[in-house]
C-alpha positions as CSV (number, residue, x, y, z in Angstrom):
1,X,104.1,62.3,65.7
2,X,101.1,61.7,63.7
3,X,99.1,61.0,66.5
4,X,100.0,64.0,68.5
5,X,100.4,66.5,65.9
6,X,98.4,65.3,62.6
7,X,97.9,68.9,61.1
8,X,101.4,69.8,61.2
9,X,102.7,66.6,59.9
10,X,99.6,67.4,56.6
11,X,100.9,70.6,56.5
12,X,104.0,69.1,55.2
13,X,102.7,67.4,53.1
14,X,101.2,70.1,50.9
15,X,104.2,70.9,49.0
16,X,105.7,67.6,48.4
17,X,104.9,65.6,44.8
18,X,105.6,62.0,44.2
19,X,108.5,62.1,41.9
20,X,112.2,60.2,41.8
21,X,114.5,63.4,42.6
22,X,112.4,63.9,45.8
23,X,113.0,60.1,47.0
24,X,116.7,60.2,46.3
25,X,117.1,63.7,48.0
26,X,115.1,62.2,51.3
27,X,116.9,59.1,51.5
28,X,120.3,60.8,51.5
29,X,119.3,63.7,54.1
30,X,121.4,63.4,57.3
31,X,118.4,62.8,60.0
32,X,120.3,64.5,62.6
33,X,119.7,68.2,61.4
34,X,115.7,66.7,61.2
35,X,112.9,68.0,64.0
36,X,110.8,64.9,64.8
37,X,107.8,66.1,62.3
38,X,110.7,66.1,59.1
39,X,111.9,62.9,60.4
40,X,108.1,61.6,60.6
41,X,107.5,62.8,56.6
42,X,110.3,61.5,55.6
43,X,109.9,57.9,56.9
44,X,106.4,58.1,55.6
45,X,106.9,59.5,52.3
46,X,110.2,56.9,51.9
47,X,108.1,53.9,53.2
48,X,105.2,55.1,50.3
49,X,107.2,55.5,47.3
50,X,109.9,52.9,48.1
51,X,109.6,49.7,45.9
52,X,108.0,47.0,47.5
53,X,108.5,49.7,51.3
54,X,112.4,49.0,51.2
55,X,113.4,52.5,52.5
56,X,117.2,52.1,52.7
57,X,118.6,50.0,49.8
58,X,115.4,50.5,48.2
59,X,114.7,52.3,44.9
60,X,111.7,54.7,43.9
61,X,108.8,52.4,42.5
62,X,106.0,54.2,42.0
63,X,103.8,52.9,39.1
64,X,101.0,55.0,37.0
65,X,98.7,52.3,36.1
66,X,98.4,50.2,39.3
67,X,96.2,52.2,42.4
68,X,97.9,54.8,44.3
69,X,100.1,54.3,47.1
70,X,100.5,57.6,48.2
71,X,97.8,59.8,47.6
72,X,98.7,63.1,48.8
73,X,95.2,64.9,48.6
74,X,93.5,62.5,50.4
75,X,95.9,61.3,53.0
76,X,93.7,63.6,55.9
């Protein structure tokens, strides 16, 4: 999805912020009701923030003093 549609899958991006209430909200969204870009964001954004990338029995782990996993502005 990235590969074939990169601006749309930024585009996403854009109003998303790296918080705990946002990972827990993902990771319990049914992905049937998903189109193939949402499904793409989610994985990415679950995979980023995830502690230590463990998307489904993971927990958020996203730490303020160590370098950024997820950097939203610059991810183009």
């Amino acid at each position: 999805m990235i590969q074939h549609h990169p601006e749309e899958f930024l585009k996403q991006f854009k109003t998303l912020f790296v918080s705990r209430r946002i990972f827990d909200l993902l990771k319990r969204h049914d992905d049937e009701c998903l189109t193939d870009i949402h499904r793409a964001v989610k994985w990415f954004y679950l995979l980023k923030t995830a502690f230590g990338g463990h998307m489904v029995k993971g927990t958020f782990g996203y730490g303020t003093t160590d370098r950024v996993r997820l950097n939203l502005l610059g991810l183009e």
